[in-house]
Every structure is written in C-alpha cells, then in structure tokens.
KEKOL-738468 format. One record per residue: residue in three letters; x, y, z of N, C-alpha, C, O in turn. Coordinates in steps of 0.2 Angstrom, whole numbers, plus 2048, in hexadecimal, padded with zeros to 3 digits. Layout:
! residues N
[ALA,[X,Y,Z],[X,Y,Z],[X,Y,Z],[X,Y,Z]],
...
This chain:
! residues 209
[UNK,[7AE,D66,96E],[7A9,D68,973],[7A8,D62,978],[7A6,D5D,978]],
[UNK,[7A9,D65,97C],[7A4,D5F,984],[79F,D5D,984],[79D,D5C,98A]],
[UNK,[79B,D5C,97E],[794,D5A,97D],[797,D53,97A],[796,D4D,97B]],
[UNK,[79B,D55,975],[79E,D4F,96F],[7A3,D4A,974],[7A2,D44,973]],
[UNK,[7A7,D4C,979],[7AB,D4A,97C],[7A4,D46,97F],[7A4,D40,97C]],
[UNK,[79E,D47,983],[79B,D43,986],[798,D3E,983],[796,D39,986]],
[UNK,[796,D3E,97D],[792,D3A,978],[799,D32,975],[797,D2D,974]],
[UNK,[79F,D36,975],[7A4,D32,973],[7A6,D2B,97B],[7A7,D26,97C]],
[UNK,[7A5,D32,97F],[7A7,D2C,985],[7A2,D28,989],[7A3,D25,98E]],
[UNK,[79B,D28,986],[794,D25,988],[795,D1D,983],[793,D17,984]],
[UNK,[799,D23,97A],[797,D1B,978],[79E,D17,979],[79F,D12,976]],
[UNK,[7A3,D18,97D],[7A6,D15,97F],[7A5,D11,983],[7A7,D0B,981]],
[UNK,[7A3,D12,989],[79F,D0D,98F],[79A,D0B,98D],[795,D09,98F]],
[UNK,[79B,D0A,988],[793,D04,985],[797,D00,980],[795,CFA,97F]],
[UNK,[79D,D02,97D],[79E,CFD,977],[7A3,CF9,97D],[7A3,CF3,97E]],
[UNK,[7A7,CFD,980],[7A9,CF7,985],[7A8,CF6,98C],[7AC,CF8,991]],
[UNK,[7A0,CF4,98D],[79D,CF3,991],[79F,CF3,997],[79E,CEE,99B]],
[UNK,[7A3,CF8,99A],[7A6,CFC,99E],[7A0,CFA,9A4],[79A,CFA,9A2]],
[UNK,[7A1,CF8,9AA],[79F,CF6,9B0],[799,CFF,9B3],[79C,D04,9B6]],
[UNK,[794,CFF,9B1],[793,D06,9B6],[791,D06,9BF],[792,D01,9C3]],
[UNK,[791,D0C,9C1],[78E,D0B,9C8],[78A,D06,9C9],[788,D03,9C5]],
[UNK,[789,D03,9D1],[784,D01,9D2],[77C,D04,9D2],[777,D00,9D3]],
[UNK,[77B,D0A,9D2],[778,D0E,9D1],[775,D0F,9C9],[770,D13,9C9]],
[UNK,[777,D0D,9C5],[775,D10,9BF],[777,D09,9BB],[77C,D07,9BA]],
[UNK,[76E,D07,9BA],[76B,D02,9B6],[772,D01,9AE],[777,CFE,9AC]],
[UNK,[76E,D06,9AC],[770,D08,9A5],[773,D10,9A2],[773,D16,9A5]],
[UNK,[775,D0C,99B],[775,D14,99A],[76E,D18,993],[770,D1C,98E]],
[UNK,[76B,D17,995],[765,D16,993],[762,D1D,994],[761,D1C,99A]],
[UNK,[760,D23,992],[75D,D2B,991],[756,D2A,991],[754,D25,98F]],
[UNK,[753,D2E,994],[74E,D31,991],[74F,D33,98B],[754,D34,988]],
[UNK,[747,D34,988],[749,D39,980],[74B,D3E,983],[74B,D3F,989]],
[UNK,[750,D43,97B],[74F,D48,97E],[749,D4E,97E],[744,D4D,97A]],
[UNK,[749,D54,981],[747,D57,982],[747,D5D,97C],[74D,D5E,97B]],
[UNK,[742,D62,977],[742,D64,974],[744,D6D,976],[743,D70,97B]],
[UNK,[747,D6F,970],[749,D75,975],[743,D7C,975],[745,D81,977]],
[UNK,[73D,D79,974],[736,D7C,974],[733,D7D,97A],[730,D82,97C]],
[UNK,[735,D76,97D],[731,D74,984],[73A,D76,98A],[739,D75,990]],
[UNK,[73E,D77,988],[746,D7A,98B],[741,D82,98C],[741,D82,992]],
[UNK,[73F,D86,989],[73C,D8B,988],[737,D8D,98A],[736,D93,98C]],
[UNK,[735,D88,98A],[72C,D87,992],[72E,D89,997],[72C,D8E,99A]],
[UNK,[733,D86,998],[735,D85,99F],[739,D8B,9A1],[738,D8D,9A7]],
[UNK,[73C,D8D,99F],[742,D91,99F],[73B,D98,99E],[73C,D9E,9A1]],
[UNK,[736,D97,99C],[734,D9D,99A],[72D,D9C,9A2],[729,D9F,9A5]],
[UNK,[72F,D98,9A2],[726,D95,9AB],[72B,D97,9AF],[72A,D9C,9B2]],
[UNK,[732,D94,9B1],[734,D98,9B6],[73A,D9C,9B6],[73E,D9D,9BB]],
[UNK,[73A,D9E,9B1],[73F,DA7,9B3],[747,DA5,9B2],[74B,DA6,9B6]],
[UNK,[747,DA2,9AE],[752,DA3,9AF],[752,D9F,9A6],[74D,D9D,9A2]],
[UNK,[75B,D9F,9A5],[75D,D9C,9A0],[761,D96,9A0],[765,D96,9A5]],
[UNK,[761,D92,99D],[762,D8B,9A0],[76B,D8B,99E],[76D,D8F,999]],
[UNK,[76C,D8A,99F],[775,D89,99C],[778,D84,997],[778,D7E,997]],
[UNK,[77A,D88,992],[77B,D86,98B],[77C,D7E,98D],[779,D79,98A]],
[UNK,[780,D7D,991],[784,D76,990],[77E,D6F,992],[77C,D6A,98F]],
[UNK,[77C,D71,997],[777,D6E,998],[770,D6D,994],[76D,D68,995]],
[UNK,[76D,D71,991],[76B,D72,98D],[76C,D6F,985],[767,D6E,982]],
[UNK,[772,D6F,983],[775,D6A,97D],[774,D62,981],[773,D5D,97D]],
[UNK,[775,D61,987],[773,D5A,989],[76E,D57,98A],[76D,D51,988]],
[UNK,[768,D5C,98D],[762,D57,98E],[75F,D59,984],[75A,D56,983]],
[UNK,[762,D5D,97F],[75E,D5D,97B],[762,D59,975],[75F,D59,970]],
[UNK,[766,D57,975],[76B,D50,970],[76C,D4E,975],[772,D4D,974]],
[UNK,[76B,D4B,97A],[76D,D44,97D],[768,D41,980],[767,D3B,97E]],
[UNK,[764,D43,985],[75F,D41,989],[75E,D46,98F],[763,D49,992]],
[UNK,[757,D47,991],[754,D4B,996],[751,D45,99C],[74C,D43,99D]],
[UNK,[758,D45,99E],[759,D41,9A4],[75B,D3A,9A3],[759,D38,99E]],
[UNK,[75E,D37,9A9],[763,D30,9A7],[767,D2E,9AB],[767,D31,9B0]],
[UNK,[76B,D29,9A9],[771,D27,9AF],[775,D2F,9B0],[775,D34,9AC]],
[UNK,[779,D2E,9B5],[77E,D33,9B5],[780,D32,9BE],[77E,D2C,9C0]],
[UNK,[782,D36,9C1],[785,D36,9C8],[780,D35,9CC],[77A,D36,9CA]],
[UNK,[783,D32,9D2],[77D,D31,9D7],[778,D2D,9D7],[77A,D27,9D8]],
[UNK,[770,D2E,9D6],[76C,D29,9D3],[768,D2D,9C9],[762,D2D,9C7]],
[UNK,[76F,D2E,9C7],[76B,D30,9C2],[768,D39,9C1],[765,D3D,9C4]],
[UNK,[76B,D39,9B9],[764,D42,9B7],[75E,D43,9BA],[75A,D3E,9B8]],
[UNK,[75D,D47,9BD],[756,D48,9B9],[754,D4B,9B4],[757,D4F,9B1]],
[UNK,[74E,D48,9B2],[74D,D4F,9AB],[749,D54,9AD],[744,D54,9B0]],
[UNK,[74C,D5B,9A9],[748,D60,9A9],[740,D5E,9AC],[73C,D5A,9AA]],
[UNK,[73F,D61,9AE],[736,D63,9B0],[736,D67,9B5],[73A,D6B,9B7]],
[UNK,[72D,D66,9B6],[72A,D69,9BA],[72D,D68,9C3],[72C,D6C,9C7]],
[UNK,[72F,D62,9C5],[731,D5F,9CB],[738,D62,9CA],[73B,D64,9D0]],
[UNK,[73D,D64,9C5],[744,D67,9C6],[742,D6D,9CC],[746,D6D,9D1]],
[UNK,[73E,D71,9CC],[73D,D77,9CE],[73A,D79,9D5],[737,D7D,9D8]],
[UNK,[73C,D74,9D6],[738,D70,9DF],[73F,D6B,9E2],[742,D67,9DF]],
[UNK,[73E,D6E,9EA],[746,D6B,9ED],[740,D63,9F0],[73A,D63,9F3]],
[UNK,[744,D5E,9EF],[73F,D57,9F1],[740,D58,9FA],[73C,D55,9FD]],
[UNK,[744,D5B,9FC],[743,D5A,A03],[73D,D5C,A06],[73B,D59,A0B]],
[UNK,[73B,D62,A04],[738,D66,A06],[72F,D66,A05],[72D,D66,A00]],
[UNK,[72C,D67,A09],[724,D65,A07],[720,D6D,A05],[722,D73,A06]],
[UNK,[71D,D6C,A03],[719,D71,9FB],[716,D76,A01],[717,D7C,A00]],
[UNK,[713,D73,A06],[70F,D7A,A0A],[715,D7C,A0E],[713,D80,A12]],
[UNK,[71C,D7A,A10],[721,D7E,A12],[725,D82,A0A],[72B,D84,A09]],
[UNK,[723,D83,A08],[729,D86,A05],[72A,D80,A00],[729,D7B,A03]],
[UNK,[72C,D80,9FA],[732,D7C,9F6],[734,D7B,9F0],[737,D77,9EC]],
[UNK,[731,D84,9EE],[734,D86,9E8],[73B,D88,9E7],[73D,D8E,9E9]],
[UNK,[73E,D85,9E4],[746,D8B,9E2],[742,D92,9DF],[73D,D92,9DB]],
[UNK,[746,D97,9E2],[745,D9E,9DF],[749,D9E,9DB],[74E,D9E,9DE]],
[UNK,[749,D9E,9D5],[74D,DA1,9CF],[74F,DA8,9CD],[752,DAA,9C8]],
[UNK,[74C,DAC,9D0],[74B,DB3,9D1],[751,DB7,9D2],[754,DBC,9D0]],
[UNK,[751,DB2,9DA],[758,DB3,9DE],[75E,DB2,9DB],[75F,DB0,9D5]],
[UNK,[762,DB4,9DF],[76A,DB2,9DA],[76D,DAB,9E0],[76B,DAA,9E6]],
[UNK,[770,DA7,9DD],[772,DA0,9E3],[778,DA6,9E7],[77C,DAA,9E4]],
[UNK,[777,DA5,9EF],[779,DAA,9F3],[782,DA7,9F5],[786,DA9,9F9]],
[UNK,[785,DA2,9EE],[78C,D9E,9F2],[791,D9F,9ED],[78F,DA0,9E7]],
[UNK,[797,DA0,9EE],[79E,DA1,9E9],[7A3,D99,9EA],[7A6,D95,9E7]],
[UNK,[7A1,D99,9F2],[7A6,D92,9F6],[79F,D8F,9FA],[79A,D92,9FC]],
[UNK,[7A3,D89,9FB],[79E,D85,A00],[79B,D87,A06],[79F,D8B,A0A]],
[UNK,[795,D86,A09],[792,D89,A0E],[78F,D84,A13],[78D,D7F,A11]],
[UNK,[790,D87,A19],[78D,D81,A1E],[78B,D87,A23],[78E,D8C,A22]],
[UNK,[787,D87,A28],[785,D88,A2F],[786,D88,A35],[782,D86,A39]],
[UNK,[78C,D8B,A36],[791,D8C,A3C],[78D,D8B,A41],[78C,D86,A43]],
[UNK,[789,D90,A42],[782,D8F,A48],[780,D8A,A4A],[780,D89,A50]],
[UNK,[77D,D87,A46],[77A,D82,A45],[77D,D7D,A49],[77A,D7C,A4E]],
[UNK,[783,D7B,A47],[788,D76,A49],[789,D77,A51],[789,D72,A55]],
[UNK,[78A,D7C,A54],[78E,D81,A5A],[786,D7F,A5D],[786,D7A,A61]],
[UNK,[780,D81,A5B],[779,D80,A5E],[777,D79,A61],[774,D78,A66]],
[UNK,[779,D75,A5C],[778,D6D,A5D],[77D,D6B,A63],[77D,D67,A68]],
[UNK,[780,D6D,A61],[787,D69,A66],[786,D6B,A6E],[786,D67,A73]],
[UNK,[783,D71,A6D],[785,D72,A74],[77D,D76,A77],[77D,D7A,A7C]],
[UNK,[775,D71,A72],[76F,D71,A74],[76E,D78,A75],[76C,D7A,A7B]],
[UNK,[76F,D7E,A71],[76B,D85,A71],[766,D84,A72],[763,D7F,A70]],
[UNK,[762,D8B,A75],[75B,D8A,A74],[758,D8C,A6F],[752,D8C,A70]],
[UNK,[75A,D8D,A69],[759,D91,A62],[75D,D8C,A5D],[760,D8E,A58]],
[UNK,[75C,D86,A5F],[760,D83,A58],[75C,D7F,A56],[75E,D7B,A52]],
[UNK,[754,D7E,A57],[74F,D7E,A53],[74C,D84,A4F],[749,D83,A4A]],
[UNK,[74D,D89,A51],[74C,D8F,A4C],[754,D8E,A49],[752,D8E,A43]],
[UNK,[75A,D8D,A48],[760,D8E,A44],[75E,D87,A3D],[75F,D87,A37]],
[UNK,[75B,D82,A42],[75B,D7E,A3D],[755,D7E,A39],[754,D79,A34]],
[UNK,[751,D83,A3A],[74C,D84,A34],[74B,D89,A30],[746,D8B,A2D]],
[UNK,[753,D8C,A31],[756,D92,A2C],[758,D8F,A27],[758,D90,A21]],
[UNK,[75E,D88,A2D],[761,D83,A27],[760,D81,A22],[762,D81,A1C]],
[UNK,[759,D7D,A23],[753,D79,A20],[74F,D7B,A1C],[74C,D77,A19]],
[UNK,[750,D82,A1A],[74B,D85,A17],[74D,D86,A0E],[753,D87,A0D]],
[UNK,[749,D86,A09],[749,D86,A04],[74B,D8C,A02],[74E,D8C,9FD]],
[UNK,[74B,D92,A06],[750,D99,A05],[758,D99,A04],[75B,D9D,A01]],
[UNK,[75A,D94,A08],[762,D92,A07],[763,D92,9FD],[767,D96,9FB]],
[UNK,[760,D8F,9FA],[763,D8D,9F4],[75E,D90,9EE],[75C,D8D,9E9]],
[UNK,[75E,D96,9F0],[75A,D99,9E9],[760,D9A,9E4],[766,D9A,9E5]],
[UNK,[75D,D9C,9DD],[760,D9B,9D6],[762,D96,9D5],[768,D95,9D2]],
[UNK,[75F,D92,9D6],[762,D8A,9D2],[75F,D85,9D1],[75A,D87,9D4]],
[UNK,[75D,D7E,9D0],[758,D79,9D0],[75B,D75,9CF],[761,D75,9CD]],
[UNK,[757,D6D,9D0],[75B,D67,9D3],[759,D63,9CA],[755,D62,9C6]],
[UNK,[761,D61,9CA],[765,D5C,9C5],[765,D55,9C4],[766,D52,9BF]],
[UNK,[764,D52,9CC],[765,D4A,9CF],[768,D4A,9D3],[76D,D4D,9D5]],
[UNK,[763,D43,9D8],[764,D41,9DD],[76A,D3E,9DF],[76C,D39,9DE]],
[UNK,[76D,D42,9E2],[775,D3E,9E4],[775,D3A,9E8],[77A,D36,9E7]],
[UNK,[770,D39,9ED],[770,D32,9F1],[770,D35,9F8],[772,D3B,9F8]],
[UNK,[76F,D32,9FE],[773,D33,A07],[76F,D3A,A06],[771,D3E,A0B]],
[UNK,[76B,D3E,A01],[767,D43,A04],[769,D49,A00],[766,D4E,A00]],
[UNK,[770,D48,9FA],[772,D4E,9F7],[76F,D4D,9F1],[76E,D49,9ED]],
[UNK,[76E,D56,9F0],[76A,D56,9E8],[76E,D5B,9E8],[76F,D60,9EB]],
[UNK,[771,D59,9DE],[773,D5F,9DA],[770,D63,9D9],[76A,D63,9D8]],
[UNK,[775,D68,9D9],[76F,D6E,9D7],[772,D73,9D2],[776,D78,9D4]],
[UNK,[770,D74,9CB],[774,D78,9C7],[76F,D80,9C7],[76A,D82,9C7]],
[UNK,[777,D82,9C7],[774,D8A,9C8],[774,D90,9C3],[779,D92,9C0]],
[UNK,[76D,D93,9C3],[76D,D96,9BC],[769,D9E,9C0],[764,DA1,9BE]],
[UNK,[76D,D9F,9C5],[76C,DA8,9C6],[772,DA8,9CA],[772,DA4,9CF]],
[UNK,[776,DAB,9CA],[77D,DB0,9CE],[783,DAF,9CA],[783,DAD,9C4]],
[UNK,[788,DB0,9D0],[78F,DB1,9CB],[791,DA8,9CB],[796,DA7,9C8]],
[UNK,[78E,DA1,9CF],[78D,D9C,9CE],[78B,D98,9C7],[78C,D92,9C6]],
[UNK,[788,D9B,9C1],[783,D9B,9BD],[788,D94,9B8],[78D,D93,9B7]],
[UNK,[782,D91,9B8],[784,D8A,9B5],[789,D85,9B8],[78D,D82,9B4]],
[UNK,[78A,D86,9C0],[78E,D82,9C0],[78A,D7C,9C8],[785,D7E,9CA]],
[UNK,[78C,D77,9C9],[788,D73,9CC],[78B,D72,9D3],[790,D6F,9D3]],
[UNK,[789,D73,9D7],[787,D72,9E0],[784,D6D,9E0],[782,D69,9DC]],
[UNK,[784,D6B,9E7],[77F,D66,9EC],[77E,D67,9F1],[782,D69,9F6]],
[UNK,[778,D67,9F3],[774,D68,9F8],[775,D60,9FE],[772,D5A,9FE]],
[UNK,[77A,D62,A01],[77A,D5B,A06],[777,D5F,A0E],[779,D5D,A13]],
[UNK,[772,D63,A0F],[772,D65,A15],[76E,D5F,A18],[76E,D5E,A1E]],
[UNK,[76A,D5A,A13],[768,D54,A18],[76C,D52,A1C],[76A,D51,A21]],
[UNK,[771,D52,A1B],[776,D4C,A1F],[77C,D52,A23],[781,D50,A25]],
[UNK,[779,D5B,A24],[77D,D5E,A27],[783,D61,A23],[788,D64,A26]],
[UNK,[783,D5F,A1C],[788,D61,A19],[78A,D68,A15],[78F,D6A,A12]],
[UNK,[786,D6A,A16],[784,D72,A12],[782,D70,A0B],[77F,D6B,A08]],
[UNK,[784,D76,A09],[785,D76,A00],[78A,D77,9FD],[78D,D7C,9FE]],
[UNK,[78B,D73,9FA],[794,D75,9F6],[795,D72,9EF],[790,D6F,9EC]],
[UNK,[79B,D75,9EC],[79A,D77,9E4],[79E,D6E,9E2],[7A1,D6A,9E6]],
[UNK,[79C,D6D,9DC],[79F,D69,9DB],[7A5,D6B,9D8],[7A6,D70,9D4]],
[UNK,[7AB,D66,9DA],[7B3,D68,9D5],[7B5,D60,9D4],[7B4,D5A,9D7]],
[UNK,[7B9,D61,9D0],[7BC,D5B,9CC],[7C1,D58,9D2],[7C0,D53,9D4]],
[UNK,[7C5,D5C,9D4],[7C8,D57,9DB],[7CA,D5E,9E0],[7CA,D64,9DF]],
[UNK,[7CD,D5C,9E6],[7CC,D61,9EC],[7D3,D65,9E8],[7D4,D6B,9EA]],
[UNK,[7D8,D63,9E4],[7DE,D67,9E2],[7DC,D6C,9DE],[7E0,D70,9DB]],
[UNK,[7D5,D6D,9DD],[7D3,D75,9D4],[7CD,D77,9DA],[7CB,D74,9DF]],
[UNK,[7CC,D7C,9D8],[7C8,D81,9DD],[7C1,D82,9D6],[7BB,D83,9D7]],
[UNK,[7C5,D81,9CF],[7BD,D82,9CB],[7B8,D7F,9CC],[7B8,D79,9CD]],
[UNK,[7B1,D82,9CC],[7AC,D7F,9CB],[7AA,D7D,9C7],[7AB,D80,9C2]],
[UNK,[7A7,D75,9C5],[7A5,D73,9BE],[79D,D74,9BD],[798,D75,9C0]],
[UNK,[79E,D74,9B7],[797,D76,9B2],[794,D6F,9B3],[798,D6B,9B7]],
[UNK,[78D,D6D,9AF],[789,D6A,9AF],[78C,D62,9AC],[78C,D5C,9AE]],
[UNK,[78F,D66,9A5],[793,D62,9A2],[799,D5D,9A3],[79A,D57,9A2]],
[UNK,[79D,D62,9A5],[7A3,D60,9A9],[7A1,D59,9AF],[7A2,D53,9AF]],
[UNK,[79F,D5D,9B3],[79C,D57,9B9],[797,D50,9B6],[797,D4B,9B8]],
[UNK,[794,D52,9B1],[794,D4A,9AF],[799,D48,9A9],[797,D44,9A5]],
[UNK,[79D,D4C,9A8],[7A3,D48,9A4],[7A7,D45,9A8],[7A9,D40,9A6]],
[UNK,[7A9,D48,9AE],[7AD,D44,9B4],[7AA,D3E,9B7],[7AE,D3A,9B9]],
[UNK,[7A3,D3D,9B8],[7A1,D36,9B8],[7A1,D32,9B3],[7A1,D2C,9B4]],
[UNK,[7A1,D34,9AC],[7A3,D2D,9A8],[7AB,D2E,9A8],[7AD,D29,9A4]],
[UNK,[7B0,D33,9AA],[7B7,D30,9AB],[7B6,D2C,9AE],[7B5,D27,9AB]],
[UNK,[7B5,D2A,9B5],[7B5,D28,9BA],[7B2,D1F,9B8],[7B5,D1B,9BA]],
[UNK,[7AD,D1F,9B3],[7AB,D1A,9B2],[7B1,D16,9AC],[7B1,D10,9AB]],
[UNK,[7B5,D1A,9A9],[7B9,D18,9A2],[7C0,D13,9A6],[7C3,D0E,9A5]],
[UNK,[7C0,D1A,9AB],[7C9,D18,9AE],[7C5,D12,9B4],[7C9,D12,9B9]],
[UNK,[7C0,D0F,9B5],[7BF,D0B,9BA],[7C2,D0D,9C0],[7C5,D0A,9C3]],
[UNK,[7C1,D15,9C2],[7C4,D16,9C8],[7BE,D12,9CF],[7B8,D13,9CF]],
[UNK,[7C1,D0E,9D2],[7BE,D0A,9D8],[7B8,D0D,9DB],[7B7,D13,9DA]],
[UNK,[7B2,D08,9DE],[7AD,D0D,9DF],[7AE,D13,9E5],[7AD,D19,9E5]],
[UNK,[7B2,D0F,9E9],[7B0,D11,9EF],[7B7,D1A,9EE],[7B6,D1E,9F2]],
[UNK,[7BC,D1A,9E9],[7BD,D1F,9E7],[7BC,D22,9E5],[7C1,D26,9E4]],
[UNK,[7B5,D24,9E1],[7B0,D26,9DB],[7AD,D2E,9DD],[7A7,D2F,9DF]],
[UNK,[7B1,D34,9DC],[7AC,D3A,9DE],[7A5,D3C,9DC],[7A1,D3F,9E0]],
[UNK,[7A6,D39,9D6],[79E,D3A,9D3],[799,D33,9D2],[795,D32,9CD]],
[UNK,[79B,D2F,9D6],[797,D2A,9D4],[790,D2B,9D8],[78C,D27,9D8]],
C-alpha cells in the first residue's frame, strides 16, 4: 500500500538524516486525527474525504512537514480559501463539482491587461473570485501564493491541484513530471516529495519542494 510505502520512506529520512527542504523544520506530525472527528467534518460540510488521505492524517498525523510550507491539518480553516476575505465570499462550495479535467487560466484576462480593456477589472473579479474553485479544499500552502487543493466533488475527485492564480497562473493539476498526463492523488503527491528528498534531487530542480 502507498500508506506503508510512505511510513517506510519517512523512517528512512530520519534514520539517515537525509538533508530536508529549507522550508521544513522537521519531520515532526501533528497527532493524528480520529476517524470520529474525519466524520464531523465530512458530515458539517457535505463531501467524502478520499480514502488515501484519510489513512494519512488518521495513522500518520493531521498536518506536518510535506511540500511547499508544510500539511495542513483537516479543520475548520481547510474549508476557506486564505486569499479571500469572509464578507467577500471565501467558502469552497462542496456542493459543486470542481469545474477542471486540464489546466485552466483566463485567456481574457491576459488579452484585457495587455492591452488596458475597459472591463479588465470586471474580468479580473470573475478571476478572483472563490467561484473559480468549488468542490475542493486547501491541503497546504505552497508558497509565492499557491495553495493545494484536493478535490473531493467531480470527475477530478481525490486528486490534488493548485491554485496559483496569485501570481496569474491559473489552476493546474498536479503530475509527477510534464512526460504522464495522470493526475496524482493526495498520497502519491506527497510520496513524490519524500522521493525527491531520498535521491537528493537539487533544490532548485525540486517539483515538489
């Protein structure tokens, strides 16, 4: 199982204190999470959490080192986009189905700015808006403005995105490298940052660091 596979390669980088990101202190868990209060949550807002992910924050820890700056753990703050401010809008709808199969960006948007539309402040607060990314909730902060986002309503369901439109970038799925077109699950995407940490691949050629 890809639970056992990550448990084996955690205590690997600890028995030979394997160098981590500079981003991530330790490797050091929250507790985990009980599959009781899994059930709270999943039952307060409306979806099924995905098995793989769920075998992790509940035997390993709910929240911890990992890509970017680290998990977060399940809560109440997963179900709120941090960009966004509470009297605009900033709940994920779980309701929805996530609206993406491939990477999405805002052609308009781009074509508006470039060439000063007089509607590219209305374009850019269609972009902006917490309606872009229903059916899904944030996993950890990636850094430069991007947040995972694992998706638990459409034909995406359990596999992990990011939201980079801080920085103009859209939303795109995560894959193991630009040669596979699959999208990876919860699990997969942080067993590829502890590969990455095993084979000492360089920082600065690091996808998931």
């Amino acid at each position: 199982m890809t639970i056992d596979r990550i448990k084996q390669k955690l205590n690997e980088i600890k028995c030979k204190s394997l160098p981590l990101p500079p981003e991530c202190n330790s490797l050091q868990f929250n507790s985990v999470i009980s599959e009781a209060d899994v059930y709270f949550f999943e039952n307060k807002y409306k979806f099924t959490l995905p098995s793989d992910m769920k075998m992790f924050i509940t035997t390993i820890g709910n929240g911890g080192p990992g890509p970017g700056f680290g998990l977060k753990p399940l809560n109440d703050e997963s179900f709120y986009h941090p960009w966004f401010l509470a009297e605009n809008g900033n709940e994920f709808d779980l309701s929805m189905q996530f609206p993406y199969t491939d990477e999405w960006n805002f052609e308009q948007l781009r074509v508006a700015m470039e060439n000063n539309y007089e509607n590219k402040d209305e374009l850019m607060k269609y972009y902006f808006s917490i309606d872009r990314t229903p059916g899904c909730f944030q996993v950890c902060d990636w850094g430069n403005g991007g947040v995972a986002l694992l998706v638990v309503n459409g034909d995406e369901y359990g596999k992990l995105w990011v939201d980079y439109r801080y920085t103009f970038g859209g939303v795109v799925p995560e894959i193991l490298s630009d040669n596979l077109v699959e999208h990876m699950s919860f699990c997969q995407w942080y067993e590829a940052w502890l590969d990455e940490i095993i084979m000492k691949v360089p920082l600065n050629q690091r996808k998931f660091r």
